[in-house]
N, C-alpha and C positions, 0 to 999 in steps of 0.2 A: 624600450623604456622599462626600467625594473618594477617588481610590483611595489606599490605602495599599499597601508593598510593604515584605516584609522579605529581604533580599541580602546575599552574602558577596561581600569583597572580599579581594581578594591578601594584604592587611596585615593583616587580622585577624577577628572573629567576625562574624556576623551581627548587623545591626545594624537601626531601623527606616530607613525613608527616603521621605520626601514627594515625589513625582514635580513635574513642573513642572505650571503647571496648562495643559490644551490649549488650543489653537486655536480660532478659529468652527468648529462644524459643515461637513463638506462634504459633497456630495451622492455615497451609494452607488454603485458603477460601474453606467453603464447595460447592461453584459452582464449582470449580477447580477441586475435590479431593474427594468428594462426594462416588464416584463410590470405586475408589481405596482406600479409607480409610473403607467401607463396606466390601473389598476384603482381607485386611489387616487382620480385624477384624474375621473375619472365617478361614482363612488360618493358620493364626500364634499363635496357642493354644498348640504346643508342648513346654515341657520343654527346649528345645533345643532352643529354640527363644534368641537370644541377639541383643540387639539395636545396640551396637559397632561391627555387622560386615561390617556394611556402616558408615562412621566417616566424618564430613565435618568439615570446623575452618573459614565456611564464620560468617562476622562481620558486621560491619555499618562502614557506611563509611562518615565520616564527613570535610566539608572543602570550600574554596575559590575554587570553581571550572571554570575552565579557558579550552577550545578549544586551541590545539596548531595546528597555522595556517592556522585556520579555519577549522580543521579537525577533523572526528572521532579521541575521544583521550581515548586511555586505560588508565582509571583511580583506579584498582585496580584487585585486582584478588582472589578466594578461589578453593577452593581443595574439591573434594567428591572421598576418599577413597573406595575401597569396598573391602574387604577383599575374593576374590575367593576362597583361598583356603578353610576360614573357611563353604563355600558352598558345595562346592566339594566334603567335607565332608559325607553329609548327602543327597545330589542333583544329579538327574543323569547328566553324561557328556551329554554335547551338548543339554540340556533342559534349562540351565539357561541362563536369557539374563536382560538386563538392560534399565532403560528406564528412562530419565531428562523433567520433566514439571514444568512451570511456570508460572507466571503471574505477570506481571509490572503493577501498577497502580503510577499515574502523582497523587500530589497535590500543589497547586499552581500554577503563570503564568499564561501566555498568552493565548487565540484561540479566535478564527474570532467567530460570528454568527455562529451556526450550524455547523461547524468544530469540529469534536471532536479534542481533544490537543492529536499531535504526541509524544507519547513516546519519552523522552531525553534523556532516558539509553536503552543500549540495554544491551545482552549475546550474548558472542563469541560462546555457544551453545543453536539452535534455540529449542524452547519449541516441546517437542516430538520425540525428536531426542534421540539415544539409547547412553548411558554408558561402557567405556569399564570396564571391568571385571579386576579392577584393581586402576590409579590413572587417576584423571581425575582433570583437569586444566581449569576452565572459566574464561574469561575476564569480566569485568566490561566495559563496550564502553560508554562512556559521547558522544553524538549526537549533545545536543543544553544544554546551560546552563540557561535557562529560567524556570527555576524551582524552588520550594522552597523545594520538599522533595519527593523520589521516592520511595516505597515500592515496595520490589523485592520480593516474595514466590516463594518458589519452593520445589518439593517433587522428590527424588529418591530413586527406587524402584526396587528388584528384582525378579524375577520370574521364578519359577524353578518347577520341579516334584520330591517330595520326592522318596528316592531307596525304602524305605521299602514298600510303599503302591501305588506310581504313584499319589499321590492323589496333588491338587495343593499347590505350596507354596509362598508366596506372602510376601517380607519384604519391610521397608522403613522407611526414615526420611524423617519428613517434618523441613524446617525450612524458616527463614523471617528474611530479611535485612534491614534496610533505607540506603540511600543515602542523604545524606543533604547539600545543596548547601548553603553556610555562605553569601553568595558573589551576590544576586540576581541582577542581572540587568536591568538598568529601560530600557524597549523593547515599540517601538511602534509596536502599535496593527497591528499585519500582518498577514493574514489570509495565508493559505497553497496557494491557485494558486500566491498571492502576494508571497510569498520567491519564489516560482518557476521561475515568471519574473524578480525577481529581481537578482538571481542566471545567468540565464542566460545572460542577459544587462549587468550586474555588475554594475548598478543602482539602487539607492534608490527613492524610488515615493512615495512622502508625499499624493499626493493625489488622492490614488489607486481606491478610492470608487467610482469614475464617469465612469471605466472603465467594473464595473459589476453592475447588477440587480437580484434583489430577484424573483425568479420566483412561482408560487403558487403552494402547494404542498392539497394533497387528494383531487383532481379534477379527475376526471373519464378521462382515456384516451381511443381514438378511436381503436378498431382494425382497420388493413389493411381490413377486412373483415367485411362492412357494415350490413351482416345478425348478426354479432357477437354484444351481447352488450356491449359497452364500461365500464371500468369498471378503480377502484381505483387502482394504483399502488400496489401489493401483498408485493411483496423485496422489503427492504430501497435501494439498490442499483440499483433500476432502479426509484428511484421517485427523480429527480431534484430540488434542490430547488433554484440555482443560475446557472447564467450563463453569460461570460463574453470574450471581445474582445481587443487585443491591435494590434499595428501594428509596428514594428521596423525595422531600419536598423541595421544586425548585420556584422562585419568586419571578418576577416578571425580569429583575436585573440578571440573576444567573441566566434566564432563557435570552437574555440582549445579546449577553459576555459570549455565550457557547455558540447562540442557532441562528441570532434574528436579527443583530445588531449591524449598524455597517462595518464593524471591528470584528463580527464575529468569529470564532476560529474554525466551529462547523457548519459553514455555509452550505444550503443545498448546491451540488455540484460537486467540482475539483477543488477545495483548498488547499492551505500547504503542510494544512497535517494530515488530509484523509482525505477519500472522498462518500460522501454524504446524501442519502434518498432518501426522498419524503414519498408515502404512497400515491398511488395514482389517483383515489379518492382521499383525498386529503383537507383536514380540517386545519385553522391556526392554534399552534401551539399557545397554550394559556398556563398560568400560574397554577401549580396542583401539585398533586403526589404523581409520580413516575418510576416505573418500574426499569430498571436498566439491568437488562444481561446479556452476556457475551459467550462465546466458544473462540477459541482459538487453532488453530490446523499447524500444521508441520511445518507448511512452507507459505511465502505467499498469495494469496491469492491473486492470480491475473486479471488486470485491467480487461484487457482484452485476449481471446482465446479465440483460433482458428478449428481447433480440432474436437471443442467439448460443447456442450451445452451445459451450463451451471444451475443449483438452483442451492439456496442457502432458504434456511427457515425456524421461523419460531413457531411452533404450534401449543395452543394451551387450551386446557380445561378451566374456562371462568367460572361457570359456577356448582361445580360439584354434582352432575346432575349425569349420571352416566346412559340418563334414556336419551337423550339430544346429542348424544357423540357422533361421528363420523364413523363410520365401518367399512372401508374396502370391500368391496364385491369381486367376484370370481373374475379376472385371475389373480387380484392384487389382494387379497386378504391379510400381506404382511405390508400395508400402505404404513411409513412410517409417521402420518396423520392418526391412527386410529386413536381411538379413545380421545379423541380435540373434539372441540366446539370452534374455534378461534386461531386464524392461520394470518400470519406474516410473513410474507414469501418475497424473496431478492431475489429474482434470475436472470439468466444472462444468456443472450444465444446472439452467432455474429452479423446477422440480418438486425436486430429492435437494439442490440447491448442492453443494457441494463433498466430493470423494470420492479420496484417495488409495487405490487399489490396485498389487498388485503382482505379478507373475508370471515364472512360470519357462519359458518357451517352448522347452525344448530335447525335446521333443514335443508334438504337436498333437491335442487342445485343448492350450494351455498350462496350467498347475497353476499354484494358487495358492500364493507365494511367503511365507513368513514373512519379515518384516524388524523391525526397529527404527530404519527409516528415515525420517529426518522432511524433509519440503519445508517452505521458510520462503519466504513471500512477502511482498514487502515493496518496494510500489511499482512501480517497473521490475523488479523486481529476482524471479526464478526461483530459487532456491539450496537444492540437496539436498544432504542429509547419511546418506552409506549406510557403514554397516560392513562394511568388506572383506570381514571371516570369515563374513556375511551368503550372498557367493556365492562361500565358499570357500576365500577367501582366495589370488586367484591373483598373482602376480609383476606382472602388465600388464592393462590390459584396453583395451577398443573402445568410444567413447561415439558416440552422435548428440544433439543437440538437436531436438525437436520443437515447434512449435506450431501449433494447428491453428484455427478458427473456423467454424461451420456453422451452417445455420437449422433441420437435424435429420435433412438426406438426406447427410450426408458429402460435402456438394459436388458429389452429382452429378446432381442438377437446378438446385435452387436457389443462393443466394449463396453463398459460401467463402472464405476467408484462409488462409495458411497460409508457415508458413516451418519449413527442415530445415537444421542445424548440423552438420556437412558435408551438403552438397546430397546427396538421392536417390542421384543418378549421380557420388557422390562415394566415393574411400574413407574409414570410420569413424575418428576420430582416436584418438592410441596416447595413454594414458595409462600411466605406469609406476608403481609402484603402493605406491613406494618415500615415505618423510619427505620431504616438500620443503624445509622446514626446521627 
């Protein structure tokens, strides 16, 4: 069945519209497929092999592509048949299983510096996720129409042990779509933490770029641990290369629109622009002034990680008062906390995942902090949202950026990463604590 797609155009409603029909087939990128096309290749040398017992009728998808209501918009849909029975055949029960991978590449459009460009299409099924043994239906999900042309691949594949010998059996098609947007739209240049402020305010800021700074990347960063020597960022996702501050007053309706609403778009958890943490002591977000700043990293951050323990962090001097600071003690004297009162900490390790706390360090131990502070991550992209009146509400404050990466000894035996947003041996930067606009 070919795809069908239903789209809005500049001039008037939604309408149906028949995409063009694609191209031959090409062959999956061998970075993607590499493995399982080697797997392919050895397993499937019996007579018995036919391509038609997995059948798909995805196409290209061609058109004026329009967001309906500013929303993820399903803009088309294919089918990946698999014929079980003709497996079942030959395969023992309860060996076969199924399995959908992909890979979206952008050409065309918009991105900031060093941003790589967020995917404008997504699938209704995520890359790695199994098939049922049967019909199987994905969406096509339009995100952002700031594109010229999306190349969608994807290979499904199944995996079974023959009856007669147990020996493996491995089938599959690969095949490849575009996506072509007729309709490009002229977009000023808006880097990701900009659509994040601007989503949130429901304000457009023509002139976003006084609000962030380039920060210098392959600079040796200090361990906590002065005997340790300081060393380049290892992971792109802990080496910063921007960093940036706004301060808003948001009303009860912007906190519905962003955080709180049933429509909202940063819901605590997974949404479908980022995902979003509220601290462990957490207060309800109220109508105020709010401080929102960001860092951004190289690459992006992982969901989930087998090999590191993460920790991302805001740490700040509230109220200028440098006798109530934090100070590392021997061996950590370069803690990239020091000189803080006020810590907002996002870490990640693969026993709890992800754990927003928060603390009040202006005695030691520090106490736990009440906030209604929520970290949104989303790609490269770090971006906290804290309520002034939270820590008091003072005039100015002192931030650092942190991030850190460890195997579970804090860097000081084994492997570490780490970058700090004024360096260690830097002073903490002045945030005034005033409307930016």
């Amino acid at each position: 069945m070919p795809t069908r797609v239903a789209m809005l155009r500049p001039e008037g409603p939604a309408e149906p519209f028949a995409p063009m029909t694609r191209p031959a087939p090409r062959a999956l990128r061998p970075v993607l497929v590499a493995g399982a096309l080697a797997l392919l290749a050895g397993a499937c040398t019996d007579s018995s092999y036919r391509r038609d017992r997995i059948l798909t009728d995805a196409e290209d998808v061609v058109g004026c592509l329009k967001l309906l209501d500013g929303q993820p918009t399903t803009i088309g849909s294919f089918r990946i048949q698999i014929l079980d029975g003709e497996f079942e055949s030959f395969l023992e029960e309860g060996s076969i299983s199924a399995t959908f991978t992909s890979e979206i590449v952008r050409q065309g459009g918009n991105s900031g510096p060093r941003h790589g460009p967020r995917s404008p299409i997504t699938l209704s099924l995520d890359s790695g996720s199994p098939l049922e043994l049967g019909s199987n239906e994905i969406d096509i999900v339009l995100q952002d129409t700031d594109f010229e042309q999306v190349r969608v691949s994807f290979l499904a594949e199944v995996v079974g042990r023959r009856i007669s010998d147990r020996s493996l059996a491995v089938f599959g098609i690969d095949r490849e779509f575009v996506v072509t947007n007729t309709c490009v739209p002229v977009f000023r240049r808006v880097t990701p933490p900009q659509r994040i402020v601007e989503t949130i305010t429901g304000v457009e800021i023509d002139d976003f770029g006084r609000f962030y700074a380039a920060t210098p990347t392959g600079v040796p960063t200090l361990n906590a641990n002065p005997l340790i020597d300081p060393q380049v960022p290892t992971v792109g996702y802990t080496e910063t290369f921007e960093v940036g501050s706004v301060v808003v007053d948001l009303d009860q309706q912007q906190l519905d629109d962003a955080f709180l609403g049933p429509n909202a778009v940063f819901p605590v958890g997974q949404g479908t622009e980022a995902r979003t943490f509220e601290a462990l002591t957490s207060s309800p977000m109220m109508p105020g002034r709010y401080l929102i700043s960001w860092q951004c990293v190289e690459v992006d951050v992982p969901l989930e990680n087998q090999d590191w323990y993460l920790q991302y962090a805001l740490v700040l001097d509230r109220d200028g008062d440098t006798g109530n600071n934090y100070q590392g003690t021997t061996p950590f004297e370069n803690d990239p906390f020091n000189g803080t009162d006020t810590w907002l900490i996002l870490q990640y390790d693969r026993f709890s995942g992800w754990l927003l706390s928060s603390a009040d360090a202006r005695s030691f131990p520090p106490n736990l902090l009440t906030t209604a502070c929520r970290a949104i991550l989303q790609g490269q992209v770090l971006l906290w949202v804290v309520p002034i009146e939270d820590f008091g509400g003072p005039p100015a404050a002192d931030l650092r950026h942190t991030c850190f990466a460890h195997a579970g000894d804090f860097g000081q035996i084994g492997p570490w990463s780490a970058d700090a947003t004024p360096r260690i041996d830097e002073p903490l930067l002045r945030i005034a604590l005033e409307p930016s606009f």
